[in-house]
C-alpha positions in Angstrom: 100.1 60.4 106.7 101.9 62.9 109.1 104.0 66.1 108.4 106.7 66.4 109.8 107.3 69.4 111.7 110.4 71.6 110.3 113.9 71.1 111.9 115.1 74.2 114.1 117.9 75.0 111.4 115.4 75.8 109.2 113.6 78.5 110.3 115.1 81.9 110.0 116.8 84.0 112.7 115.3 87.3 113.0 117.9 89.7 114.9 117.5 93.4 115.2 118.8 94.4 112.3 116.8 92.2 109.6 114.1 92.9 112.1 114.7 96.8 111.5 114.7 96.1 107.5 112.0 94.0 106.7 109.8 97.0 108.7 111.3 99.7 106.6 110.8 97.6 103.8 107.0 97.6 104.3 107.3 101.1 104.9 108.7 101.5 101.9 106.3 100.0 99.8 103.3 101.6 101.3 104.8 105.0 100.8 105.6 104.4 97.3 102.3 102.7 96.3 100.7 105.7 98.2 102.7 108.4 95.9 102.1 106.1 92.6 98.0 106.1 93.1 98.8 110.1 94.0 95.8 110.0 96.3 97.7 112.9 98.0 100.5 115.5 96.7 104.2 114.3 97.0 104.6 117.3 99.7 101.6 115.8 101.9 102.6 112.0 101.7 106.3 112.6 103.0 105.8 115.3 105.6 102.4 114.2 106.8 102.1 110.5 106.2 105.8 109.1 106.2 106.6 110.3 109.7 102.6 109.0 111.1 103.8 105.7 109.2 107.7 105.8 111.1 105.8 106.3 114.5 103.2 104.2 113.9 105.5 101.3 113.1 108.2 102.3 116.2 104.8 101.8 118.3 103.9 98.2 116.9 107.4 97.1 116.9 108.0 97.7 120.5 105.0 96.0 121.7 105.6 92.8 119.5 109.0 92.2 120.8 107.8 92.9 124.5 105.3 90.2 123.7 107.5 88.2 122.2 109.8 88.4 125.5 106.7 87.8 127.5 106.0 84.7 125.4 109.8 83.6 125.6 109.7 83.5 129.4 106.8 81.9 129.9 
């Protein structure tokens, strides 16, 4: 038996903007998981590990939609 592959309709568009929340979303849970298991002080997390976490995602983000550019115009 064969799957059929899923119609183009289907899949979901991912513009900037629900590009921007889903990654401040992830953010988001990391930094409060972080301050729930209080492995640090609330002070340390969000001036040390919130902005290193803000960068850190920038950085990735950049380079997956360069790839994905790359990939598109190949």
């Amino acid at each position: 038996m064969l799957v059929e592959a899923p119609q183009r309709d289907m899949v979901p568009k991912l513009n900037l903007p629900v590009s921007f929340g889903i990654v401040l979303a992830i953010i988001a849970v990391g930094l409060f998981g972080m301050i729930q298991a209080e492995m640090m002080t609330t002070d340390t997390t969000l001036t040390m590990v919130l902005p290193s976490m803000v960068i850190f995602a920038a950085i990735v983000f950049a380079l997956g939609v360069s790839h994905g550019q790359y990939r598109a115009g190949n």
